[in-house]
C-alpha positions as CSV (number, residue, x, y, z in Angstrom):
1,X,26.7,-13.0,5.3
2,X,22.6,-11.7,5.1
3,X,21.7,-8.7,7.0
4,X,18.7,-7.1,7.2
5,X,18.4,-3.8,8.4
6,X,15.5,-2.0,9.5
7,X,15.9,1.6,8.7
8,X,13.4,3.3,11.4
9,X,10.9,6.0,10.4
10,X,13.4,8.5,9.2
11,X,16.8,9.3,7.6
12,X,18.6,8.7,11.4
13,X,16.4,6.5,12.3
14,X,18.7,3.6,12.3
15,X,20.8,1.8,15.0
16,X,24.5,2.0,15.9
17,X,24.1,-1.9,15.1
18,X,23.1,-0.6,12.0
19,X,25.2,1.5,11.1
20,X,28.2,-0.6,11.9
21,X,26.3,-3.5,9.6
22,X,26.4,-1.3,7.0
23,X,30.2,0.0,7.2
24,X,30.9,-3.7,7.1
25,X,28.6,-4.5,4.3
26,X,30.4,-5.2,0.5
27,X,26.9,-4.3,-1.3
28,X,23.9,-3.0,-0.1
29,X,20.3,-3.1,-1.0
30,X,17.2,-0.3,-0.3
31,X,13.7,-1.8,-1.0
32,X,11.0,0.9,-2.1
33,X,8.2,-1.1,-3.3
34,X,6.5,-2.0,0.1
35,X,6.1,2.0,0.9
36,X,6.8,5.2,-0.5
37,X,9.9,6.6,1.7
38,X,9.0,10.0,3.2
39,X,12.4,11.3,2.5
40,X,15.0,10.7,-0.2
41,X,17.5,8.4,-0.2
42,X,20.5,10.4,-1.3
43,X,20.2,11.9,2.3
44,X,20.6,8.6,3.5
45,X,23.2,7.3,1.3
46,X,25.4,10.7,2.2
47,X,26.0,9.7,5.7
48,X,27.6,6.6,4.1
49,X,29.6,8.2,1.5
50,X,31.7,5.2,0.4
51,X,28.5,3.3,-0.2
52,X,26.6,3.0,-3.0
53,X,22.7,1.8,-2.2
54,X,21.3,0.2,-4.7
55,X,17.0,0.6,-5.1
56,X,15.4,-2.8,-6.0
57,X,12.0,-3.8,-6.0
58,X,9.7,-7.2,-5.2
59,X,11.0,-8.9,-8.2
60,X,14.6,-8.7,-7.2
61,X,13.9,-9.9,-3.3
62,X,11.5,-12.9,-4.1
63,X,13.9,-14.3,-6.9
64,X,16.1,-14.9,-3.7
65,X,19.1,-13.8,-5.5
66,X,20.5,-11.7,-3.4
67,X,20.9,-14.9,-1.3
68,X,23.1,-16.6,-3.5
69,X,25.1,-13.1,-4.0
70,X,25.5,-13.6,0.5
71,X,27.3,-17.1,0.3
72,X,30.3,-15.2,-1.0
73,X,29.8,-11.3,0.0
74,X,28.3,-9.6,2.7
75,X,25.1,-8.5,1.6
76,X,22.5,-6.2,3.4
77,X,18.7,-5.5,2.6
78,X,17.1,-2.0,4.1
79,X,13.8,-2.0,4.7
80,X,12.1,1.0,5.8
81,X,10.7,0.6,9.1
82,X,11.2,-2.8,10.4
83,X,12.5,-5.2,8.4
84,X,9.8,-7.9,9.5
85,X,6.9,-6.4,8.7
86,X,6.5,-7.9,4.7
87,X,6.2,-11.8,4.4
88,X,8.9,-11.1,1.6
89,X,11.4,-10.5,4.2
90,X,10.5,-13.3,6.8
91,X,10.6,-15.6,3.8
92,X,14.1,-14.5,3.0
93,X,15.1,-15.6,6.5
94,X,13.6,-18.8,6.0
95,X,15.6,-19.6,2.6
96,X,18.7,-18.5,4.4
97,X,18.5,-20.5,7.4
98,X,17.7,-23.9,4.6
99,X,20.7,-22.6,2.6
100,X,23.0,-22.2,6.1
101,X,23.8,-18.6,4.8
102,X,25.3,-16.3,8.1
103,X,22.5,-13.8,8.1
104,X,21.6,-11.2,11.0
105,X,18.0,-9.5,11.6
106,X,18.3,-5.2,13.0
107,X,15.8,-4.4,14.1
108,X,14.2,-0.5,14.6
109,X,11.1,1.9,14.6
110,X,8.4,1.0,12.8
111,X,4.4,2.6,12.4
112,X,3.8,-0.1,14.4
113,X,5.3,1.6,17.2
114,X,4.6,5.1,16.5
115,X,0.8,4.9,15.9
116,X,1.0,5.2,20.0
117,X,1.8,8.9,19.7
118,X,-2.2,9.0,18.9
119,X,-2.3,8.5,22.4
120,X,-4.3,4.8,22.0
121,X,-3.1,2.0,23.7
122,X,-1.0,-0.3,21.7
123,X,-2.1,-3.1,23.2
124,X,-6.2,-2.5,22.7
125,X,-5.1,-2.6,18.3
126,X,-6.4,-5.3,17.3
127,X,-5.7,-7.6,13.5
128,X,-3.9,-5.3,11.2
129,X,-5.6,-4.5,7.8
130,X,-4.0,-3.1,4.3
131,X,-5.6,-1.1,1.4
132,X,-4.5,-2.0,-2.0
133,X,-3.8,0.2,-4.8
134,X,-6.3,-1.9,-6.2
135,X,-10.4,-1.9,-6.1
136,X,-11.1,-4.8,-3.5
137,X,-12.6,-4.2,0.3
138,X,-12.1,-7.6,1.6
139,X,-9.6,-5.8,4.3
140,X,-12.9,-4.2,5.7
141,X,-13.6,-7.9,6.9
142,X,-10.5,-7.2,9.5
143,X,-12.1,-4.3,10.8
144,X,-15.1,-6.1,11.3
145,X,-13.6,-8.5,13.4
146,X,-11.8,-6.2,15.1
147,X,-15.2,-4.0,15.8
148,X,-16.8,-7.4,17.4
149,X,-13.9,-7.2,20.4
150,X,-13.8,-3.1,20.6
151,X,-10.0,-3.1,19.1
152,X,-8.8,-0.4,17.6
153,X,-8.1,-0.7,13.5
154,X,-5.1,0.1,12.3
155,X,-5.5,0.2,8.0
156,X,-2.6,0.8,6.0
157,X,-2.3,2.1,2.5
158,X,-0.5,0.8,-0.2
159,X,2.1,2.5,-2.0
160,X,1.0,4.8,-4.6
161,X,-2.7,5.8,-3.2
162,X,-3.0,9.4,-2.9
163,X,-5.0,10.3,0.6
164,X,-8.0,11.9,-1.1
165,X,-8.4,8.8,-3.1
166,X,-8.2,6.1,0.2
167,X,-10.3,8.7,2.1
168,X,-13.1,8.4,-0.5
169,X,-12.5,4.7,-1.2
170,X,-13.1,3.9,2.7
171,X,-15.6,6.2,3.6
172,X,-17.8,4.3,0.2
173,X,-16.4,0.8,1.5
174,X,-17.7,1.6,4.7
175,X,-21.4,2.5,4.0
176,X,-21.8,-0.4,1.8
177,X,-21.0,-2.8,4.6
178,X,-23.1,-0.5,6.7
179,X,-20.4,0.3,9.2
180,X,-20.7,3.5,11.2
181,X,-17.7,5.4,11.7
182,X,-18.2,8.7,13.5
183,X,-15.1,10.0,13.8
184,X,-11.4,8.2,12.8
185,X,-7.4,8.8,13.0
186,X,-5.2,9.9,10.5
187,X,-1.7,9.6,11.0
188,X,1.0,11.0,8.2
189,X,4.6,10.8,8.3
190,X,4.7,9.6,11.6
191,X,8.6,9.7,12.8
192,X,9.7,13.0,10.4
193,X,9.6,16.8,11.8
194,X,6.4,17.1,9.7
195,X,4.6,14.1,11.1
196,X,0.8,15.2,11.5
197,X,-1.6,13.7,13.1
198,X,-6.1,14.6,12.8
199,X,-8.9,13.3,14.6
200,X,-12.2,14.2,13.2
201,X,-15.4,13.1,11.0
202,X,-14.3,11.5,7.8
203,X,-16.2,14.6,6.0
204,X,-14.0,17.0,7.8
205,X,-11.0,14.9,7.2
206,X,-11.2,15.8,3.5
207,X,-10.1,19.3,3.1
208,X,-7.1,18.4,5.7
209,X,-3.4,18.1,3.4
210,X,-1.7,15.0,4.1
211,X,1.1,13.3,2.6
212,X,2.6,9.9,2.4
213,X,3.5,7.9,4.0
214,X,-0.3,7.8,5.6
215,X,-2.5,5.1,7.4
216,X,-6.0,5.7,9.0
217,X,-6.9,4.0,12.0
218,X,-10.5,3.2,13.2
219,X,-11.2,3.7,16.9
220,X,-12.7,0.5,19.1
221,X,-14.1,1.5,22.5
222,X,-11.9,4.4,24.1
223,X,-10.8,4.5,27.9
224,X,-11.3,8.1,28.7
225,X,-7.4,8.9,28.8
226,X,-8.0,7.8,24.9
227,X,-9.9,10.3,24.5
228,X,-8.5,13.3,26.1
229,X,-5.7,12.6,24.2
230,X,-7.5,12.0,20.6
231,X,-9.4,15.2,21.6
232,X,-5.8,17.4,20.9
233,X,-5.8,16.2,17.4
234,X,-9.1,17.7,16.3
């Protein structure tokens, strides 16, 4: 037996069905490689005190072992957030289902859901884009597209990129592909008691302190109830 668990945004922010999974679970597995966890994972691991989590990283998941080790044990995966957000985790669900391993998908809160305490409309987002920890701008090309239809751009950071260093790398990406931004979103920790949240001129956004987890999100056209709301986060 496979699950995969979402674990939500914070240390509680997993389900009953969750929990239950994991009392029933012989192993378990934490991923940490697809975001850097905004708490630690002791305090999650002490709510389950007859558990041990084990941290693994993309290696371990894409050699598909720990499908072989869920034809004889039940085995669960924890992914912060939701669980189908990486194509890592989808394509564990699609080897299970060829190998006719038992596997179930639990679902929770993901950044996906809370980038609406911004006050934008979820459904005016348009593609999502990532920035690597890596030099490349090619995820620009999805705010682009998403400019040409007004949609808002939600632009996620990659593990390991501190936020002065993606502010600087953006705000350069942008100019050379001659993209005006006035003013843009920064979200950090969304989901914790210390989630912040800023709306202001990426100049201004410099001196502000935020910590990861963080994403930035680039406004399309705002309806006006978009806007009184972005206007409390200046």
């Amino acid at each position: 037996m496979f699950y995969l668990i979402g674990l939500g945004l914070n240390e509680k922010g997993y389900s009953r069905e969750a929990y239950d999974a994991l009392t029933d679970s012989e192993k378990i597995y934490i991923e940490t490689y697809t975001i850097a966890f905004p708490y630690k994972i002791k305090d999650l691991e002490k709510q389950f005190p007859k558990k041990k989590f084990i941290s693994v990283d993309r290696e371990f998941v894409e050699n598909l072992k720990i499908l072989e080790e869920a034809k004889k044990q039940k085995i669960a995966l924890l992914v912060y957030g939701s669980p189908l957000t990486a194509t890592t985790h989808i394509t564990l669900i699609q080897e299970a289902k060829k190998r006719k391993i038992k596997f179930k998908i639990i679902y929770s809160g993901s950044i996906l859901d809370a980038v609406a305490e911004t006050g934008l409309q979820l459904y005016k987002f348009g593609k999502i884009a990532s920035m690597p920890n890596f030099e490349a701008d090619s995820f620009i090309e999805i705010v682009k597209e998403n400019q040409k239809i007004n949609a808002h751009s939600l632009i996620l950071i990659d593990i390991g990129l501190e936020f002065q260093d993606a502010l600087m790398r953006l705000e350069k990406i942008l100019h050379k592909h001659k993209i005006n931004v006035d003013k843009m979103v920064v979200c950090s920790r969304l989901g914790m008691k210390d989630s912040k949240i800023f709306y202001d001129k990426p100049e201004k956004l410099k001196s502000r302190k935020i910590e990861a987890p963080f994403c930035f999100i680039i406004p399309g056209k705002l309806h006006f109830i978009e806007e009184e709301m972005l206007k409390g986060f200046q």
